[in-house]
Every structure is written in C-alpha cells, then in structure tokens.
N, C-alpha and C positions, 0 to 999 in steps of 0.2 A: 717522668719528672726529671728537671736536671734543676743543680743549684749550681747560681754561679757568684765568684767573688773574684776579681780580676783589677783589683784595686783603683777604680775611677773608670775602665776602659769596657763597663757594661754597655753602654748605648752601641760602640763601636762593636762589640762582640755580637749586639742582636741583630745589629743593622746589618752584619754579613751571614745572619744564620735565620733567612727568611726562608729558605726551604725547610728547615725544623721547625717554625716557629708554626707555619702553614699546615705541616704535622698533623692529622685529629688525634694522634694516638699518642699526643704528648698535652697531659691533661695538669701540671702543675709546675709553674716555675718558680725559683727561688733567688731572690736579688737582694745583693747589697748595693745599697747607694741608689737609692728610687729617687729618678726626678720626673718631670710631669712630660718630658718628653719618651722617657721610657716606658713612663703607663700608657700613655696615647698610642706608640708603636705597638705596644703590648694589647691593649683595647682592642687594637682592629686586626688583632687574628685571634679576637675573640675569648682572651682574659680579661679577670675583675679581680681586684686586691679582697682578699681575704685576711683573716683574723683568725689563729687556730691558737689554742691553749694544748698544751700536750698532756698536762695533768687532769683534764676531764676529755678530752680529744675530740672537744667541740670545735666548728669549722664554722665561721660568721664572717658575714658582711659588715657588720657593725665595730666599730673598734671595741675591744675587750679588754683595754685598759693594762695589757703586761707592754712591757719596755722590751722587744726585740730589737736587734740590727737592721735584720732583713724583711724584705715585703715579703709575702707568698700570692701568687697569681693564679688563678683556676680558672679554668676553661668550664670541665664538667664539675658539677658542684655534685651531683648525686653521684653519681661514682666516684669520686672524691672523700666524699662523708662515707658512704658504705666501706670502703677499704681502712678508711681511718678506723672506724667502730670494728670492722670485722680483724684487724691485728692482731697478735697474742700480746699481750701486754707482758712487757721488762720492767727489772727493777734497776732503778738509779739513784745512785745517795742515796739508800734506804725508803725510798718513795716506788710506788706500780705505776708507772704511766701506760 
C-alpha cells in the first residue's frame, strides 16, 4: 500500500511511478484529490475505488455514505478484505476499530 498527499501534484507523481504502479505486490492505493483522470490511469493497472469504513472494517464497492478526503484504490479485493478482518484491532477515542 502507499498513501499519497502531495498537494495537487498526484496525477504527476503516478504518471512517473508506472514501474510501481505495474507492481502486483502493491495491492491498495491511497489518494487525495481523485480526478477522473487519475482513476482511468489508476484503472488500467488494474485498480477500482473502494469504500472502507474502519469502524466495522468493511471494504465495498458501493459508496458507504462516511465523508473522507481520500479515495482508496484496490487491486486485490480478497486479499485486501482478509488482511483488513484478520488485524488486531486498536483502540481510538475510546472506540475498537
């Protein structure tokens, strides 16, 4: 996984990082500032925007309704789900995510 925040200069950062992106062993990416040409680059090395809530640590296609920043982008969706579910769960603010 890498996250990136590079304030506006995401399209430019992935358009030079096409031997990572090519990667199979980099199965979730993190973006602020998604535009439709970042998902289309993103798309054909074979991510799809996902929807993840951390408080139940479910992983969807579907939008799920919380107000984040950032996209999440997954490649492998089952091994994705299984690492999420299989984590030790921390506590934050008084909450187990």
């Amino acid at each position: 996984m890498f996250k990136m925040d590079v304030e506006g200069y995401e399209e430019e950062v992935l358009k030079g990082a096409e031997a990572t992106l090519a990667n199979r062993s980099l199965q979730v990416i993190e973006v602020e500032g998604m535009t439709s040409s970042i998902r289309a680059l993103l798309e054909r090395h074979g991510f799809e925007v996902g929807f993840y809530d951390p408080t139940t640590r479910a992983l969807t296609r579907q939008d799920n309704g919380l107000e984040f920043c950032n996209s999440f982008l997954i490649r492998d969706w089952d091994e994705v789900s299984a690492r999420l579910k299989s984590a030790p769960r921390i506590r934050i603010l008084g909450q187990d995510v």
